[in-house]
C-alpha positions in Angstrom: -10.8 15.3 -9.7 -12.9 13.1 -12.0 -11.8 14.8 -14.8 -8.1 14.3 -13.9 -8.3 11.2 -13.2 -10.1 10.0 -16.5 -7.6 12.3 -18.2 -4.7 10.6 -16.8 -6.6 6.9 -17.5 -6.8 8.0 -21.5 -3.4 9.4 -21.5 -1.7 6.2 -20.2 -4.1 4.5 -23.1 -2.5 6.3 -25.5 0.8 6.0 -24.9 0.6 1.9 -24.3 -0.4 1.7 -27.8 2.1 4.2 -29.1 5.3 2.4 -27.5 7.0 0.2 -29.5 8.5 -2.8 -27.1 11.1 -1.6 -24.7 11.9 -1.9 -21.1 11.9 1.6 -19.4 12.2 2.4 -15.7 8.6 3.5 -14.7 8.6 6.3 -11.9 5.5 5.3 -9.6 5.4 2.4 -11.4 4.7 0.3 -7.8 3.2 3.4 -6.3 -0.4 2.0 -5.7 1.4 -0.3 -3.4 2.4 2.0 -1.5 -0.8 3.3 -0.4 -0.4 1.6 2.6 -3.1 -1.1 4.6 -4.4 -1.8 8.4 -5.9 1.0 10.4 -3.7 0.7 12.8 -0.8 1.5 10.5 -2.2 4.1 8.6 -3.7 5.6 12.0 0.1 6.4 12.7 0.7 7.6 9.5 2.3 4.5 8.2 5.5 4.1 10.2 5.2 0.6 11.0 8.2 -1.1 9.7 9.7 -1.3 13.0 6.8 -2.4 15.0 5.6 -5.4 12.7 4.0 -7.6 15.2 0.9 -8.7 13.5 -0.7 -10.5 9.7 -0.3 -7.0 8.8 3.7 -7.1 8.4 3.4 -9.2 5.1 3.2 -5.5 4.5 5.2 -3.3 6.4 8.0 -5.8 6.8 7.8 -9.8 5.7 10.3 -10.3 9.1 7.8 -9.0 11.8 5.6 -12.0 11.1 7.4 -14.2 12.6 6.2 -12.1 16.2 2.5 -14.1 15.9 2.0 -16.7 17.8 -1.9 -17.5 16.7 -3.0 -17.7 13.0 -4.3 -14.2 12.3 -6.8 -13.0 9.2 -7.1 -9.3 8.6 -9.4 -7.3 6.2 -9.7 -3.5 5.6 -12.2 -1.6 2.5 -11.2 2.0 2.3 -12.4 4.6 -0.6 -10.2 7.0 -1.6 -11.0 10.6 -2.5 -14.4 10.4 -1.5 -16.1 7.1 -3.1 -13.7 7.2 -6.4 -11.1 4.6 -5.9 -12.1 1.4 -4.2 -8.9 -0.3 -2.1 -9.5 -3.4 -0.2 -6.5 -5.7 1.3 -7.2 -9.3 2.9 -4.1 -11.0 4.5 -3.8 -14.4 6.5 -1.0 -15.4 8.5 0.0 -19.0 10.4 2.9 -19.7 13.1 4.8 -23.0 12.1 6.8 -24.5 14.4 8.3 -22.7 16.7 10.6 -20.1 14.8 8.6 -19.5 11.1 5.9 -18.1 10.2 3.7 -18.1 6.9 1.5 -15.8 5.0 -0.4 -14.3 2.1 -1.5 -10.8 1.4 -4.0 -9.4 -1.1 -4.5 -5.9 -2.1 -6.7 -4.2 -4.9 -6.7 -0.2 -6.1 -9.9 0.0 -8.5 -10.8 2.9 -10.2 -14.5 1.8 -12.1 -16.7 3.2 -14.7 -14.0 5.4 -16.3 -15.6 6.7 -19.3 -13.7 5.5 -22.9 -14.5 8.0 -25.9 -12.1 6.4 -27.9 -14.6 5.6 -30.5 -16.9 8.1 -29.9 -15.5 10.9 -31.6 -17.4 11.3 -35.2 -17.9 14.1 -37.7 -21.0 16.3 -36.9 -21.8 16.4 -40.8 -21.1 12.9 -41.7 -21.1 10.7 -39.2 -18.2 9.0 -39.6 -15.8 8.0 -36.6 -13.0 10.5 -37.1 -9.3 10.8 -34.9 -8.9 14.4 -35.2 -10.4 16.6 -32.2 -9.5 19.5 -34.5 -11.7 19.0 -37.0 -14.4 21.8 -37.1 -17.2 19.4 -37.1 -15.7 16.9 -34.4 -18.3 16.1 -31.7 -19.1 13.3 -29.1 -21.4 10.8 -30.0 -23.0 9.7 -26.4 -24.2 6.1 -27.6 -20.5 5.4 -28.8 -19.6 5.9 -25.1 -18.5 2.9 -23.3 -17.2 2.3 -19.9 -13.5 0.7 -18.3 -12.3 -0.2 -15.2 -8.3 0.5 -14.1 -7.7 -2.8 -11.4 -4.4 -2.7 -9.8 -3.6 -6.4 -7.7 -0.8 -7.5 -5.5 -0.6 -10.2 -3.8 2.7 -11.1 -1.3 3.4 -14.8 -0.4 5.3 -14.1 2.7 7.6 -16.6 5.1 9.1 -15.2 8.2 11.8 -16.7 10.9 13.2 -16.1 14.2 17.0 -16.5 13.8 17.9 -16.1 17.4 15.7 -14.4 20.4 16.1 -10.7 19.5 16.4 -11.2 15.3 14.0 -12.3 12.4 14.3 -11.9 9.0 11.7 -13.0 6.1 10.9 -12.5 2.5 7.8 -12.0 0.2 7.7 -13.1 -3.2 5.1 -10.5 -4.9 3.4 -11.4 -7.7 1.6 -7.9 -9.6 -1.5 -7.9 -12.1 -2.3 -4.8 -14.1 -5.6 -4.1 -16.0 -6.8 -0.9 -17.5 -9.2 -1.4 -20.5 -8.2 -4.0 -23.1 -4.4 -3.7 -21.9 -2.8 -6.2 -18.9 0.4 -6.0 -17.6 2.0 -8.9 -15.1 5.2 -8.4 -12.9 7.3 -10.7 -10.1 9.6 -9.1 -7.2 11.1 -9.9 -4.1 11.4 -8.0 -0.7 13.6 -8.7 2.2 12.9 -7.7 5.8 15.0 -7.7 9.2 13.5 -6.9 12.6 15.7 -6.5 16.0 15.4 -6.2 19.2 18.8 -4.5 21.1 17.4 -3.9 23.6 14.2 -4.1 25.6 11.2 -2.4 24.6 12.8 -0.9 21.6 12.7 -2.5 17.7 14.3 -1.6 14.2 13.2 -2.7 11.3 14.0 -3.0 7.3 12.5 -3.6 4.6 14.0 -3.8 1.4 11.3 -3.9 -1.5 12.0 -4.6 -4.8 15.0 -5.9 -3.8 16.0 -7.0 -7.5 13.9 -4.8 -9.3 10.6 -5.6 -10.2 10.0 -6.2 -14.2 6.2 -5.6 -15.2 5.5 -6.5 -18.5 2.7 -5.5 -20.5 0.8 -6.9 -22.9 1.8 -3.7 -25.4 5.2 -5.0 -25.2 6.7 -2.0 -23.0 8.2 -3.0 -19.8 8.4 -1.3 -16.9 11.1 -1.7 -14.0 10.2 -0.4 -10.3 13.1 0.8 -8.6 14.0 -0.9 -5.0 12.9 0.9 -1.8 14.5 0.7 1.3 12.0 0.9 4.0 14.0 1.6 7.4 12.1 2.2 10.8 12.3 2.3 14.8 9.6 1.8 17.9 10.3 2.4 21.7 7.8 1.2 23.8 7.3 3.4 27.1 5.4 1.0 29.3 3.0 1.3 32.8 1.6 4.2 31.8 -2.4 4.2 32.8 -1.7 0.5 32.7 -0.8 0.4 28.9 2.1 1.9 27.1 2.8 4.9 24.7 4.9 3.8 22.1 6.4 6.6 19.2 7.7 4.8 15.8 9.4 6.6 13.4 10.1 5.4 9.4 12.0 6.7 6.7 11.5 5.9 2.8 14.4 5.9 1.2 13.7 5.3 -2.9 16.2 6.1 -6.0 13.9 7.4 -8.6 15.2 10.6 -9.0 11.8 12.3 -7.3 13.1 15.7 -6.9 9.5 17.7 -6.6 7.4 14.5 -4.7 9.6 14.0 -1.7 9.8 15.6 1.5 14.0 15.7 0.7 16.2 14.3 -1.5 20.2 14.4 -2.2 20.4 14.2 -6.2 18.5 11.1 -7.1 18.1 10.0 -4.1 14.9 10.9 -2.3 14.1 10.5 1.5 10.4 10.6 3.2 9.6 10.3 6.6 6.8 9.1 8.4 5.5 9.4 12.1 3.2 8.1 14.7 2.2 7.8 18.4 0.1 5.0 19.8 -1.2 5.0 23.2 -2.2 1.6 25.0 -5.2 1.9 27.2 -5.2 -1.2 29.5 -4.7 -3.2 26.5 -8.7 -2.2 25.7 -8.6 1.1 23.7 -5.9 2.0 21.6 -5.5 6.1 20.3 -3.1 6.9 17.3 -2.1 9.8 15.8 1.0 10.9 12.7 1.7 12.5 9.9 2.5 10.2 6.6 5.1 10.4 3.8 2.3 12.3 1.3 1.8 15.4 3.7 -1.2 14.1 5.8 -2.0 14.2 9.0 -3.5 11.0 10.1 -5.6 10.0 13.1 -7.0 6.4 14.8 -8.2 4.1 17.4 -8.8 0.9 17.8 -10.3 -1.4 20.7 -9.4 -5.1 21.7 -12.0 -7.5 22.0 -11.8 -11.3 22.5 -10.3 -12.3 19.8 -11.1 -9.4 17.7 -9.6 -6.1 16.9 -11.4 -3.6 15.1 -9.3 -0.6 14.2 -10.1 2.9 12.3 -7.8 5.5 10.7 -8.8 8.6 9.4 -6.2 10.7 6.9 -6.7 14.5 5.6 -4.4 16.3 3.1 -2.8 19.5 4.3 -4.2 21.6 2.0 -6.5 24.5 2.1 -10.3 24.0 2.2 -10.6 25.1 -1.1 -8.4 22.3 -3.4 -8.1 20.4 -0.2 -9.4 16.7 -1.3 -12.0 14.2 0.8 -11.0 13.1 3.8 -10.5 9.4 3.7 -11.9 6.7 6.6 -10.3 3.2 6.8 -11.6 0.4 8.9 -9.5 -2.9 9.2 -10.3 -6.1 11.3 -7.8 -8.7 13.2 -9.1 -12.0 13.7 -6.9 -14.0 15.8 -7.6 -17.6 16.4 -6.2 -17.0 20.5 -6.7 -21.2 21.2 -4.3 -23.4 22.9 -4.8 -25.8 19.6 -3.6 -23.0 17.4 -0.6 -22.3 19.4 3.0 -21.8 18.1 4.5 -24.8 18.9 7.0 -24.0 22.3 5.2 -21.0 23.3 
């Protein structure tokens, strides 16, 4: 997996120094923010647009905050593929006023220590740094070895309000920053989100991201354009059950990048990937989450309430045989909510 992954790293090298300046659509171009964050989303595999009722839907869906009433903070570290990729996401959210609500999210994908052998590559008989891996002598010399780091950030600036008593809407503004060696790239998009109530104990949500496509522009001159996603997604709460509730959610990814082989279905260039997830409420202590995500895993969680405090954990495996199957991955997220009667929403 190393091996790919450095591969991939010295590829995308390569061809940001062999463009010439042009604006392109880039497939996956946004994908590391689509990872997802919380463990409490990512415990039911990610379908949380229509639940959004915590710091977390800076996320899921810029409307849902609006729902807090207490300023919230929220952190979560998670390594991917065994210890290979570092992700970590801090978010904090205020109430204002009665109907709006305020926030910022911060997310970073790090892959660290990538090896660079970009000037490492010499003839075995002279010495001298040579280009062509053909060459009979070519050979790697190990000093000339140096090391990079591939750092993806996001962060959203989020503001949410309740329109009447059963609709919100809200928007992020999403400002992008792209390292990978000696290259930088720096982008600026806009989502949209709605979140309703018809009736009670049941919420739809939307989330459209991207909503004018998002231009990243790199420091090579190439630009890249992310396509909009539309993030749609419903939750029915089934209440007095064991004292707590069982609620099912249900999201569907709808994106027009023409994945034809990465999605779960797709109608020409329009692709369509589902997510689901179960949460069961255990006297509002203990919480137990299971779904199945857009990427074909299985997903698993739990969380408990303290004063104050929740501390949630999601585990994630890919469906694959044991053989190519890759490591499991363990997420851990805290929500700190300042529950005072001085940090109340104003006409609660």
């Amino acid at each position: 997996m190393l091996k790919k992954i450095v591969f991939i790293s010295l590829s995308f090298l390569v061809s940001l120094t062999s463009l010439n300046a042009q604006t392109v659509f880039g497939k996956y171009a946004g994908e590391f923010m689509a990872i997802g964050i919380g463990g409490r989303p990512l415990g039911m595999g990610g379908a949380f647009t229509g639940i959004a009722d915590d710091v977390t839907s800076g996320y899921y869906n810029p409307a849902g905050l609006a729902n807090i009433n207490y300023p919230q903070l929220s952190l979560m570290h998670s390594e991917q593929f065994g210890n290979l990729v570092n992700y970590d996401y801090g978010a904090v959210a205020i109430p204002f006023q009665e109907d709006m609500s305020f926030g910022l999210s911060v997310m970073r994908l790090a892959v660290d220590g990538i090896p660079d052998t970009r000037n490492a590559l010499i003839d075995g008989q002279t010495g001298q740094l040579i280009t062509d891996i053909n060459n009979m002598y070519a050979r790697l010399d190990y000093s000339r070895i140096t090391e990079f780091s591939n750092q993806d950030w996001a962060f959203y600036l989020t503001f949410a309000k309740r329109q009447w008593k059963d609709f919100y809407w809200g928007a992020n503004i999403k400002i992008i920053r792209r390292d990978i060696a000696e290259f930088g790239a720096t982008g600026i998009g806009f989502d949209i989100g709605a979140y309703w109530m018809p009736i009670e104990n049941l919420s739809v949500g939307g989330n459209l991201q991207d909503a004018t496509t998002t231009l990243v522009a790199w420091s090579t001159g190439t630009n890249e354009l992310i396509s909009p996603t539309l993030k749609v997604g419903s939750a029915y709460r089934i209440t007095e059950i064991l004292g707590g509730y069982i609620m099912p959610a249900v999201d569907f990814d709808i994106r027009f990048e023409n994945r034809q082989f990465a999605t779960q279905f797709n109608i020409g260039p329009v692709s369509f990937d589902a997510h689901a997830g179960l949460e069961w409420n255990i006297k509002n202590i203990v919480y137990v989450r299971g779904g199945y995500s857009d990427v074909k895993q299985f997903t698993a969680g739990a969380g408990v309430r303290l004063p104050k405090l929740n501390i949630d954990y999601s585990f994630a495996r890919f469906s694959q045989s044991e053989l190519d199957r890759l490591p499991d991955s363990h997420r851990i997220s805290l929500i700190l909510t300042l529950e005072e009667p001085r940090f109340m929403r104003d006409g609660i």
